[in-house]
N, C-alpha and C positions, 0 to 999 in steps of 0.2 A: 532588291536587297538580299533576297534569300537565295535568288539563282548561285550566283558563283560562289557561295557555300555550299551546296549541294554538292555540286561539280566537283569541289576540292575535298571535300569529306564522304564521298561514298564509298571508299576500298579504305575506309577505317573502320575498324570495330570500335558504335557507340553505344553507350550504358542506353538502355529501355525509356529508363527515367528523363534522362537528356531529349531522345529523339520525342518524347512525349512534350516535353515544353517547348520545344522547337517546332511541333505542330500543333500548338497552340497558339505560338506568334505567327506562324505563317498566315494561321484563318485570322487573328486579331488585323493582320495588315491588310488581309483582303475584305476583311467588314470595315472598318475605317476607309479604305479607298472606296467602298462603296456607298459607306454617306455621306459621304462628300459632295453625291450625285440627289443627293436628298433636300429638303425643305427646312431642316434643323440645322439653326445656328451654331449649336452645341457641336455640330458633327465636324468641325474645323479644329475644335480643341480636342476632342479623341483622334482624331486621326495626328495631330500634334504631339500627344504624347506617348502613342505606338512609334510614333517616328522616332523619339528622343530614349524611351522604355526600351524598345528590341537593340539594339547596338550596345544600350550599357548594360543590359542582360550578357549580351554575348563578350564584350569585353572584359565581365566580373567574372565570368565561368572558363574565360579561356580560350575561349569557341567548342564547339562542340569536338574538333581532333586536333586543333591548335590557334595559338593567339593572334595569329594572320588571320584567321576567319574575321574576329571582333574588328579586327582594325579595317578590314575591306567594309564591312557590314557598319562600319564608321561612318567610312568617306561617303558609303551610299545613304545614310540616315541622313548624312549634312549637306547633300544634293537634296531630300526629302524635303528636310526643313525649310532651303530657301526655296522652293518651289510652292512651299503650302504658303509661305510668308510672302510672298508674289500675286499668290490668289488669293488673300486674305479676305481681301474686299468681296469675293462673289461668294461668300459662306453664305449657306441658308439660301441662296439665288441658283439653281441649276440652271434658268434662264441664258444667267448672264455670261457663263461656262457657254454655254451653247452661243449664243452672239461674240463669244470671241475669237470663237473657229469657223462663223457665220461663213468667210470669205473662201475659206477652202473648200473644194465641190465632195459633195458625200462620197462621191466613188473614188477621190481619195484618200479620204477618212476610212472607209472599208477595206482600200486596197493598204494601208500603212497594218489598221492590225490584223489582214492575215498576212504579212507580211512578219509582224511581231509574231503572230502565232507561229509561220515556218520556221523564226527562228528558234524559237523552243522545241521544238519539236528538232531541229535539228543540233541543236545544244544535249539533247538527251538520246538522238541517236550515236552521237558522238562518243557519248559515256556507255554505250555498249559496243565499240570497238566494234563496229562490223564486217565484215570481211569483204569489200566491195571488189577487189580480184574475182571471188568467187561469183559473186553478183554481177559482173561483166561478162562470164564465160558461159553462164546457164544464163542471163536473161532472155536470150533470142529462143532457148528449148521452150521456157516456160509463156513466154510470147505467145510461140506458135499457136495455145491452147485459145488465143481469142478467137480465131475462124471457127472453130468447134462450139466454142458457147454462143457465139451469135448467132449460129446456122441453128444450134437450137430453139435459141430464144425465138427465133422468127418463124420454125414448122412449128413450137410450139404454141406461140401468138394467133398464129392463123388460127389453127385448131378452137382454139380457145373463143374467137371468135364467131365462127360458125355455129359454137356449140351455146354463149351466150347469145345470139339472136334469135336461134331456134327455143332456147330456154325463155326469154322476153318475150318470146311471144305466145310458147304455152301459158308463161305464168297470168300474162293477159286475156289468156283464153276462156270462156266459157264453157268450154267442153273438159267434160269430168277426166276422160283418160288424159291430154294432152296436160291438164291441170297438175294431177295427179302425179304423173311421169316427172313433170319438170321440178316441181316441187319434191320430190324422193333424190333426185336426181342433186340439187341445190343444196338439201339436208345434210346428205353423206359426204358429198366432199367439202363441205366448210365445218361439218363438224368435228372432220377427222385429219388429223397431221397430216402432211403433206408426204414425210419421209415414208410410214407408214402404207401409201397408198402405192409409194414407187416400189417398195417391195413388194406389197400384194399383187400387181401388177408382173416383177420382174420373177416372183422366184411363186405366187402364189396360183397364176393364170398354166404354167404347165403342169403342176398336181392336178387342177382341175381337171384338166384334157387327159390326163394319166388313168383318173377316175372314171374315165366313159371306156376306159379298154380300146380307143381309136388312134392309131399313128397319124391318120392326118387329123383331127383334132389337135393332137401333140404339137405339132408343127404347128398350124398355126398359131396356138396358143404361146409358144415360146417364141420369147422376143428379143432383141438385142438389147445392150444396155443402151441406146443411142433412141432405139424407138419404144421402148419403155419411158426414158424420160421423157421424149416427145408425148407421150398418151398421157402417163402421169399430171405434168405442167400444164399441158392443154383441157385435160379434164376439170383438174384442181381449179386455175384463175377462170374458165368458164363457167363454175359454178360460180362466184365471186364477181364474175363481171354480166352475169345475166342479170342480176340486180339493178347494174350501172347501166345495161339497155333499156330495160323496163320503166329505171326512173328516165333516161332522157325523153323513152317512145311517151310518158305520160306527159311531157316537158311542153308538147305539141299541144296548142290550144285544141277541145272538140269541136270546135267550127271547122278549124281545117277539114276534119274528116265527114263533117255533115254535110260542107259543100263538095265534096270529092265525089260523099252519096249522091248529091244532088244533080251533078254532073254524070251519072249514073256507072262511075268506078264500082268493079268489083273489090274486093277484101285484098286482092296481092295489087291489084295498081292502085289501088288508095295505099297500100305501103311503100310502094318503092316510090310514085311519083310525088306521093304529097308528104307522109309522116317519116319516114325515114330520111329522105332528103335534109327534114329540117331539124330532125333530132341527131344528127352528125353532128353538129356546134356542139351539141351537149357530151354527145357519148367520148368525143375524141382526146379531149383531155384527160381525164379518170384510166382510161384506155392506157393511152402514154406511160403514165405511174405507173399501171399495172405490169407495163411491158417493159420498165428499166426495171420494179421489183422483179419481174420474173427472170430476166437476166443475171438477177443477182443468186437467184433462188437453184440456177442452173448448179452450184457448184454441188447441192445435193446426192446428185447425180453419181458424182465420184463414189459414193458407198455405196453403189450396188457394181462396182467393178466393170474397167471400162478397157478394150483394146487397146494399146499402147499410142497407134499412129490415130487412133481418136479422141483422144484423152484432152479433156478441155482444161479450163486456167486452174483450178482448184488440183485438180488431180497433176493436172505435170508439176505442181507446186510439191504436192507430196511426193511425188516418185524422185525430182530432185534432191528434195532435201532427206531421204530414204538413205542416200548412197553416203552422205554423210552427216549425222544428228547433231553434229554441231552449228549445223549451216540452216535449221529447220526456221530462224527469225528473219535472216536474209531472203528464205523460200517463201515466206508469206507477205513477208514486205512486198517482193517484186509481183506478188496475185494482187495483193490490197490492192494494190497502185494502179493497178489495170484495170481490174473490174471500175475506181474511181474514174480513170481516165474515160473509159464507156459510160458511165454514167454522163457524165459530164457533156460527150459527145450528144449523146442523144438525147439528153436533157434541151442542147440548144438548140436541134431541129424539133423538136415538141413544141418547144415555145414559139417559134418561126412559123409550124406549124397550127398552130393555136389563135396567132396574129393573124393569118392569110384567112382560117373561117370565121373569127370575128372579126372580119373588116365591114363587111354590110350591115353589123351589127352597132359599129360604133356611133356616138353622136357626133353630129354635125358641126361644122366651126362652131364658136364661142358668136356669140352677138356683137362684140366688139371688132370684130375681123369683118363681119357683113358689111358687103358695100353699101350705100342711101339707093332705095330707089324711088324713083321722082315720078309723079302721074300727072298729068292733065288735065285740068277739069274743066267744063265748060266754057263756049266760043268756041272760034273757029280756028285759033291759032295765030291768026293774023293780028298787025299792028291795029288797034283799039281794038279788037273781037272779043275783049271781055273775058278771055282766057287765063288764066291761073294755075302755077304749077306748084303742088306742093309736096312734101319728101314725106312717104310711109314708109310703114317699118317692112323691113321684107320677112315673108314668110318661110320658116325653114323648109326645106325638101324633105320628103317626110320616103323612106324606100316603099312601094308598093312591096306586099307579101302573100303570096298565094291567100284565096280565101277573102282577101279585103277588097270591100265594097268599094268602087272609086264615082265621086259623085262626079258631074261634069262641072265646070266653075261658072259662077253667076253671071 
């Protein structure tokens, strides 16, 4: 009801007052449409009278920048009314609402309102006249910057990696230095911004080296913007993801490791062949998140200033839209949209990825799918041998798992 007033009245000048009761109705028709979803009888007759209430509002006042508003904001009140007067009957029932769309499969229930959602979204991108000329001729520059952020995302993922396992395992350590280290270590970078660190990092690590009076000191210490954020992003989610090792390596029952002892493993192959093996199901997903967050987290990066032909999504977004500031909503739309479209990418091999290590995890058919299995009992088998067959239940398949005692069968 209220969209194509919107649309029609934005490039009019309206009174404060006006636009104030106009979002008042707008929230009244969204709380009414949404008790409708409720267990109150009553919420059929509020949502009835916001239907009949908002259009003769707007019909009395003119519309907010002409009388065509009231009369479109009409027609859609008197679609409103015979649709509540259709579902009359399921007031106070959200049940009955949901059994009447029973038939239709969720995923296209889901797929209809982002569907409705695209279209609003593109109903109000429409009303900012975008300049999509200009958005065809700089998409492919501002493209380009996806190689650049995933090349990061990935040196810096590894990093990050190596750095929470070695952290998981001080922090499980009993040795005071190894302790010590990983916990200082852990402290600093989750307690401190992120952007923060890329700077101390980019502009704070050659003062350092400047301070010892050494040129090769200097040199190494000064870094590119490319391997600053690499250090930065890899240090940061390492602190943050040595936690998420820690908890999976605790994830691992201590039997594992008592028969690993038992079998006389030292400390690094009772980790590689028994507890990390099995804490991989755990750590891989957390992992995943970490690594589309971090990809997103890449565009930071752009504020500590970057070579032109390495310049990733965020930053060619800015240098595009530099050259001319009118086009700075067009420039961020075409980054939005891409860093979304990665996400989304590698969203669905995580989850693929996710499914393939918990497949030995999963349980077994249902009882209802098992076939009967028939046994034998006493006699010989033969015609009068006094033999009897009769159907048990079959016993599920149970996965052997490193550690577990297997008895022989009776």
């Amino acid at each position: 009801m209220f969209l194509p007033i919107i649309v029609w009245s934005t490039k009019e000048n309206i009174a404060p007052g006006k636009i104030g009761v106009f979002g008042i109705g707008c929230l009244l028709c969204l709380g009414a449409g949404a008790l409708l979803y409720s267990r109150w009888a009553w919420s059929w007759w509020v949502a009835f009278v916001v239907a009949l209430a908002t259009p003769t509002w707007l019909l009395a006042t003119g519309g907010l920048t002409s009388k065509s508003e009231g009369y479109i904001a009409a027609v859609f009140g008197a679609a409103t009314v015979v649709m509540l007067l259709l579902g009359r009957r399921a007031a106070g029932h959200p049940d009955a609402m949901a059994l009447a769309s029973a038939n239709i499969p969720f995923r296209v229930k889901v797929g209809i309102v982002w569907l409705a959602i695209f279209f609003v979204i593109m109903v109000m991108l429409a009303l900012f006249e975008l300049d999509t000329q200009w958005i065809r001729e700089n998409f492919r520059y501002i493209a380009t910057g996806v190689i650049w952020t995933v090349l990061l995302a990935v040196c810096a993922i590894i990093l990050a990696v190596v750095l929470a396992l070695f952290g998981a395992l001080g922090r499980l350590s009993k040795n005071p230095v190894a302790y010590g280290i990983t916990g200082f270590y852990t402290s600093f970078f989750r307690g401190t911004p992120l952007i923060v660190q890329l700077f101390l990092i980019y502009l704070a690590l050659p003062q350092i080296g400047a301070s010892f009076e050494r040129l090769s000191v200097v040199n190494i210490l000064t870094l590119t913007t490319f391997q600053a954020g690499v250090l930065g992003l890899g240090l940061n989610y390492g602190a943050y993801m040595t936690e998420i090792f820690r908890a999976g390596i605790q994830s691992v029952g201590h039997g594992q490791a008592e028969a690993a002892d038992a079998l006389g493993m030292s400390y690094a192959q009772r980790m590689r062949r028994v507890v990390l093996p099995q804490a991989t199901r755990v750590i891989i997903p957390p992992t995943g998140n970490e690594f589309i967050a971090m990809m997103k987290d890449t565009a930071l990066v752009s504020f500590l200033g970057v070579e032109l032909s390495r310049a990733e999504l965020f930053r060619r977004a800015q240098l595009a839209a530099s050259e001319n500031v009118t086009e700075r909503l067009e420039a961020l739309l075409v980054a939005a949209g891409m860093y979304w479209l990665l996400t989304a990418i590698f969203t669905f091999f995580q989850r693929r990825l996710e499914r393939r290590m918990g497949k030995g995890y999963e349980r077994g058919t249902q009882a209802a799918q098992r076939k009967p299995h028939f046994v034998q009992v006493g006699g010989a088998g033969g015609p009068g041998g006094g033999a009897a067959v009769i159907e048990m239940p079959e016993i599920p398949e149970v996965e052997a798992q490193p550690g577990m005692p297997v008895e022989p069968p009776p």
